[in-house]
Each structure stands twice: as C-alpha cells, then as structure tokens.
N, C-alpha and C positions, 0 to 999 in steps of 0.2 A: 504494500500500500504506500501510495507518497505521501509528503508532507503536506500536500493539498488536502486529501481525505484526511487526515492528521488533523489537520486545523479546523476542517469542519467538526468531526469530533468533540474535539475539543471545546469546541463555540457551544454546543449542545451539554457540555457535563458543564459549563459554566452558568449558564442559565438555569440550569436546576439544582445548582448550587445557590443562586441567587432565591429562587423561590422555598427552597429550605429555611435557610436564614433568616428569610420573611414569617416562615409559619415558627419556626423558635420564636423568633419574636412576639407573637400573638401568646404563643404559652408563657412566656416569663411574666407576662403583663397579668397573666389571670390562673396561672397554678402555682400559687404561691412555695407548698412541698417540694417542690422539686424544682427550683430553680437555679439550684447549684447544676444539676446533674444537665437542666436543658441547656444552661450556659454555656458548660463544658463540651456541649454537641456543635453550638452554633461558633464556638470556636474554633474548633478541628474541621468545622467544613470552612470556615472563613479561610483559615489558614491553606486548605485544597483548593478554595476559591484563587487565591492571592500566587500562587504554585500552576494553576495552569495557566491564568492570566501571562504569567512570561514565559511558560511554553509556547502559549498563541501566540505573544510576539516573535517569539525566535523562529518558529514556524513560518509566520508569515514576512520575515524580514526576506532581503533578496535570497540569503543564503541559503532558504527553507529544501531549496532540492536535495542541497549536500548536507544533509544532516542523518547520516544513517541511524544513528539512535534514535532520536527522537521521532521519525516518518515510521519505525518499525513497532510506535507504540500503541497502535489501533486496538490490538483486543486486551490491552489493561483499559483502554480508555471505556471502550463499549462494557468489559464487565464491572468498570467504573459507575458507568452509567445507570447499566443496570440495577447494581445494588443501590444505585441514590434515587431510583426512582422507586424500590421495595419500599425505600425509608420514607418518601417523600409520600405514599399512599399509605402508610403507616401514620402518619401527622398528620395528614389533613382530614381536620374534622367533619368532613360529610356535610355536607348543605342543612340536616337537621339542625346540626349543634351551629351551624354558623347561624340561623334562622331564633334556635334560642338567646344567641351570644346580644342577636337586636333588640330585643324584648327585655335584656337586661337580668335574664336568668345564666346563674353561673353554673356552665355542666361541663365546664372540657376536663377531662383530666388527661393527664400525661400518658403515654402509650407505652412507653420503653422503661422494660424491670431494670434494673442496676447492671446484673449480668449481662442481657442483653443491649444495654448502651453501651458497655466496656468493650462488646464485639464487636458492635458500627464501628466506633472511635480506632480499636485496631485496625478495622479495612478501612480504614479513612487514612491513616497512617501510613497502611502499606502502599497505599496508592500512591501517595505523596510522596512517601520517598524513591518510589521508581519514577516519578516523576522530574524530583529533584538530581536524582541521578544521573538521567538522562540531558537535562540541561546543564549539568555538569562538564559530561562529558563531550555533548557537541560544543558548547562555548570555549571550551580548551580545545578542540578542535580547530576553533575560525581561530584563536587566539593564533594557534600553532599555522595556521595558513596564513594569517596575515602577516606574520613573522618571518615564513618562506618566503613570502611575497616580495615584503621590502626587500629579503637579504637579495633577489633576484633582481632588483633593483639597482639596489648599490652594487652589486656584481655586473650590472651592463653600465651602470656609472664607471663605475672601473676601467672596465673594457674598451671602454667609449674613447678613454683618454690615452690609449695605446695603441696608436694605430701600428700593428704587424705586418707583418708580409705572412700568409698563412699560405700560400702558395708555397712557401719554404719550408713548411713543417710537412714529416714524415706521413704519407699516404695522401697529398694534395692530390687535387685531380690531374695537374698539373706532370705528375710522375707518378700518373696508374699506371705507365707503360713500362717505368725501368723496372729491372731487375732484381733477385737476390741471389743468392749462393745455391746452387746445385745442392739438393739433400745428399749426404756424405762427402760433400769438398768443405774444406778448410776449417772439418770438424777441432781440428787443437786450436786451433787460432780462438774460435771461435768459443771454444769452452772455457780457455784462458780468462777472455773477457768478460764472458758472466760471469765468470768465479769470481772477480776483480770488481766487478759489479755488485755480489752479492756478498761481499765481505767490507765491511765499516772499518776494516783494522787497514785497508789498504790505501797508496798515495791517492792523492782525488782528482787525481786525471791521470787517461789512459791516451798516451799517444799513439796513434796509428799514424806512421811512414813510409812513404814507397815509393819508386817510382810512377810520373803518370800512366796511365794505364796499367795499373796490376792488379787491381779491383779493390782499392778503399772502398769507394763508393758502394760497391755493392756489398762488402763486407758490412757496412755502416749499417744500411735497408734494411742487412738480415739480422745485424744484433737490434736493431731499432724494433726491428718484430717480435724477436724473443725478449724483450724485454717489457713490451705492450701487452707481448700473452702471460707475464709473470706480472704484469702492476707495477713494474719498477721503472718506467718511460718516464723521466716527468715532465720531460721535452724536448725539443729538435730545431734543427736550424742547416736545410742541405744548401749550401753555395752555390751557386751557378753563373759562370763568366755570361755575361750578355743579356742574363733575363731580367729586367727590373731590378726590382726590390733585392733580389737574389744574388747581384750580384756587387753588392756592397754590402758595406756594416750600418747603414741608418737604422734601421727596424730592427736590429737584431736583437736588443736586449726586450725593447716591447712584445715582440714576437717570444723570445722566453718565458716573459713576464707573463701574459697571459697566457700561456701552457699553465705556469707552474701553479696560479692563481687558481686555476680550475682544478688542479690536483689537490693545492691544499687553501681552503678558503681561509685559513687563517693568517696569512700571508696577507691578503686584502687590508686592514688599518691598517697596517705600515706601507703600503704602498701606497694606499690611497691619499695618507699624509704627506706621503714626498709627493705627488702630483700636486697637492693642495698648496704645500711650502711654495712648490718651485712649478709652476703647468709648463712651463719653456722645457723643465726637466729630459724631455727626449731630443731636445735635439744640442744637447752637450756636451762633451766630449764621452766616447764609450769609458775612461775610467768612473767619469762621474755617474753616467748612468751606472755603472756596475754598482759601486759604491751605496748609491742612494735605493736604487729600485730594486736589490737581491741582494747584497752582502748585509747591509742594515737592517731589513727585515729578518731576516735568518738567525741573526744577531739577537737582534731583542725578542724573539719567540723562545731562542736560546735562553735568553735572562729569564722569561716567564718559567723558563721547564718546561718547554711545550715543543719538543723536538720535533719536527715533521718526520713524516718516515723516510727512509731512503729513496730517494727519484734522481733518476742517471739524465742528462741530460747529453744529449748525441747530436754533434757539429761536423758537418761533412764540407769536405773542399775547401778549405782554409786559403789553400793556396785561389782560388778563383775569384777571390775578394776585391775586388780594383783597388779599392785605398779604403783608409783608416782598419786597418785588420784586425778584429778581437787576439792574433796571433801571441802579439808583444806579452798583452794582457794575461790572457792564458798560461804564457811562460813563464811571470812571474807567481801563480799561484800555483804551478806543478809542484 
C-alpha cells in the first residue's frame, strides 16, 4: 500500500479520534464516579490523536513516496480503527439517553469496568508506539538523505573547481582501444609491482624505465587493472605527446585530485579549503599544487588518525610531457 492510502487512513482514525474525545467529554461533565478513569481515556486517545497528526504530515509532505515504514503501516492503522470505532459505539449513548440528557434527567453512566479500560489504554499505546516508531524511523531516514544530498553537493562543489583532463585517467574512452599485457607475459615484473603495491613497508614510488617502445605503457594499463580489480587504484594520469590536456602537466594534479576525492571523501575539507584560500590554486606552479591540494591534506587527516587506506596512484609517459614535468617532483619524493 502507498503512502497515499496511508494518509487517507490515517485522516479517518483521526477523526474518530476526534469524536471520542468529544463523547469523554460529555461523561466527565455528568459521571461524576468515574472521572479519573474517563480522563485517563480521553488522554491516551489525545495523545494517539497528536501521534498521527504528524504521521499525516510526514505522509503527506513531498517525501511521503519514500517512506517505506510509515506507507507499510495500513493494517495497524485499519485494526487501529477498528478497535476505536468498538470503543466509540461503546460511548455513545444511544439517542435514548441523549433525548433524556435534554429533559435534564441524569442516566449516563460510564460503560468501561476498570479492567477493561486498562485494555483500550494498552491498545491505544501499542498503537502509538508503532506509530511513533515508524516516524522515527522515516525522519532519520530524510534526515540521513538530506545529508547524502548536501554531501553530493559539496562533492560536485569540489569537483566543479578542478577542472581534469579525464580523458587521461585509466579506461577513458579515449584508450578503449590500447592494450595490456598478454595473460602469462611479464608475469614477474608484474607480480613485483603488486607486491610493492600491496606492502606499506615499501619506498613510495615504483619507477618503471625502459627504452621507448618496450611496453611501459602497456605494463602500466595492466597493473592499472589489477589494481582496480583489488581496490587499491586511487588514481591515474596516462601522458600523451600531442593530445591536449595529455600532453602537458596543467591538469594533472586536479585530474589526481578528483580521483583521489572520490576514493576517499575525507580528503574533501582540506581540499576544498585550499580552493577557498587560494581559487587561482590550479594554475600555480605543480610544486605548489602538490603541496596545497595532496600532501597537506594527507597531512592533516594524518594528524586526525584518520589514515586513508592504501591507493597506488599510476602515471604513464612521463617522458611525453612537453614542459613543466611532474618528473623533477617525483624524484624528489622517491
């Protein structure tokens, strides 16, 4: 059932919540015996009155579709109903006694023994607290979407301010066509490198060198794969003499930068401060980018205790760089 049937539901046990409350009322006025115990009734429905009321709101606000708890509550609602309408032809005094009530003769007496008022008041309770439950748990729900929501926000905030080259990150459409390694060629090479990869005790760069043409590049592709199908990629950046963006160092650190961001969101405030500090930030010399937009953040998530996991980050064609080359860079942090 949706939250549309939900709400109408609901509109209905609220309304005869409403005419309950009305007829207590007429008994407290004139059975004087028992006025604790009627009190005590037109309480616990007030209080199931005031409980569905912001069910029906939450129901009928936009988000009423996506509320799986609460649209799933139709047959607590109906046998909700049900038993308020037992109770409600229970109280109402019959046209007789309302016809004496005019004439100023006093006959009503109270309908419900002690016991069986302790038994309404229970199912009045239970109702109410599935009720409450349930709006519990869908409002922590939107709380929790609306909180996804921003954070997807500030993450294309982010994003927004780092323009990449993603044409240069590993699997662009751009190189669906190149290559990897032959399944059984340059199995040691290649085992070396995840090893080297998948050990923290080791230097924090691996140089591959070779003559042009001996297959870096493709080498690169195939540790770039095995390291996508293990979770340990956290980003890429393949060179290319003559293609754009690819084939200089402008984009390169933002082109990291947003990899790494999507690997680990916590990385986001401190990036997004250095954008805030500095918005010219990207186009400054690659030490300072390095500095501002990755080593600093790293840094102070460092200070928090909040160590990101391992992510290898794979740079191909150094040499195809026309100018300013991450190379110098690199060599001082091997």
């Amino acid at each position: 059932m949706d939250a549309l049937s939900s709400a109408a539901s609901v509109i209905a046990v609220i309304q005869l919540t409403g005419s309950i409350v009305k007829l207590c009322g007429g008994y407290i006025q004139e059975v004087k015996d028992a006025r604790d115990e009627i009190f005590t009734l037109q309480q616990a429905i007030t209080g199931l009155q005031g409980t569905l009321q912001d069910l029906h709101k939450l129901l009928q606000s936009n988000d009423g579709l996506a509320l799986p708890t609460s649209s799933r509550l139709v047959s607590n609602i109906i046998d909700c109903l049900s038993d308020l309408r037992a109770l409600e032809a229970k109280l109402d005094p019959g046209k007789g006694k309302k016809l004496m009530r005019k004439v100023g003769l006093r006959a009503l007496k109270w309908p419900l023994k002690r016991a069986e008022l302790e038994g309404v008041i229970q199912n009045l309770e239970k109702y109410k607290s599935s009720f409450i439950f349930s709006l519990q748990v869908d409002q922590t729900s939107l709380i929790v979407s609306v909180a996804q929501n921003t954070d997807r926000i500030n993450q294309n905030m982010d994003l927004g301010k780092l323009e990449g080259a993603m044409e240069a990150v590993f699997e662009s459409f751009s190189d669906r066509d190149e290559v990897q390694c032959l399944q059984g060629t340059r199995t040691e090479l290649l085992q070396q490198i995840m090893e080297w990869a998948m050990s923290p005790s080791q230097k924090s760069i691996f140089w591959l060198k070779g003559m042009a043409g001996t297959g870096k590049s493709t080498i690169s592709r195939t540790v770039a794969r095995s390291l996508q199908d293990s979770n340990y990629l956290g980003a890429s950046f393949f060179f290319k003499r003559g293609e754009g963006d690819r084939g200089n160092a402008k984009k390169f650190f933002p082109t990291l930068i947003r990899q790494l961001m999507l690997r680990t969101s916590e990385l986001r405030p401190s990036v997004q401060k250095a954008l805030d500090d500095d918005p010219d930030i990207t186009s400054k010399s690659l030490r300072e980018q390095f500095e501002k937009l990755l080593l600093q953040p790293l840094v102070y998530l460092d200070q928090l205790g909040r160590q990101p996991r391992t992510a290898v980050i794979v740079i191909d064609a150094l040499d195809e760089c026309k100018s300013d080359s991450p190379s110098d860079l690199l060599d001082k942090q091997a």
